[in-house]
C-alpha positions in Angstrom: -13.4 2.4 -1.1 -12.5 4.7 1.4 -14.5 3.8 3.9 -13.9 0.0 3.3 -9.6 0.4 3.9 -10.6 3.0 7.1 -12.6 -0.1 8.6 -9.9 -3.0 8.0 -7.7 -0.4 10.0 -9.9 0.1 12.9 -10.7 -3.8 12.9 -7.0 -4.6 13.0 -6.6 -2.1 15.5 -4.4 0.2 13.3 -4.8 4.3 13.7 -5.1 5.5 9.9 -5.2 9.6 9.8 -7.3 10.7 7.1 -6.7 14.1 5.3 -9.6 16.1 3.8 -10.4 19.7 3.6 -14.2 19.1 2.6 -16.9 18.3 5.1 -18.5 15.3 3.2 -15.2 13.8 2.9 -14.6 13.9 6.9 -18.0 12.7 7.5 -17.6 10.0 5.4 -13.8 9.2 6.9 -15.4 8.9 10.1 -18.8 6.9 8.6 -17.1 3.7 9.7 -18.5 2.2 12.8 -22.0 1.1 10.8 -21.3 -2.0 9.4 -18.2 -4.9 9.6 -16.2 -6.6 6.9 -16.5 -9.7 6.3 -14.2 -12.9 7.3 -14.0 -13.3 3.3 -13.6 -9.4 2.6 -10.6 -9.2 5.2 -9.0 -11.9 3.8 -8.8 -10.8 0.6 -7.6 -7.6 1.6 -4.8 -9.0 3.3 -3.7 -10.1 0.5 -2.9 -6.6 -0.8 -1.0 -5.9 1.7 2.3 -5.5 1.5 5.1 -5.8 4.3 7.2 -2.8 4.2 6.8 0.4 3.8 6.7 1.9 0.3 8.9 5.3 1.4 10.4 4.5 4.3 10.5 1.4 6.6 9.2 1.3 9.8 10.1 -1.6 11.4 13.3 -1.5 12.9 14.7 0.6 15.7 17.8 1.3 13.4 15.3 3.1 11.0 12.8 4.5 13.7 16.0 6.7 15.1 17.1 8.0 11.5 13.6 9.3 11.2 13.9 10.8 14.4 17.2 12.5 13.3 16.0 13.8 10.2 13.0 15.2 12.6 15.6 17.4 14.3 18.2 17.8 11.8 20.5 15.8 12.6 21.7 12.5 10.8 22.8 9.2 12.1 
């Protein structure tokens, strides 16, 4: 499953950063350049995905520079 949301990034041109402390978890997080999804299979994932952010939106410069206050302590 992994591997499958890893490639719909890369395809849409989208970095992902993976986090994994065992080395057949990183192999496989990087096991993505051997096969393509599907005009059906991207699709329907697009259809699971959602439009904001689930913590914090990222979309506006407004919200961009809070983030980048709370970075260095300060708030806006």
């Amino acid at each position: 499953m992994a591997q499958v949301i890893t490639r719909w990034l890369v395809e849409r041109d989208i970095i992902g950063l993976a986090k994994s402390t065992k080395p057949e978890r990183m192999a496989e997080n990087l096991n993505v350049f051997d096969f393509a999804l599907s005009d059906e299979d991207k699709a329907e994932i697009a259809k699971l995905d959602g439009t904001f952010a689930a913590i914090v939106n990222h979309d506006t410069v407004d919200n961009l520079k809070r983030i980048s206050a709370w970075k260095m302590g300060a708030q806006v």
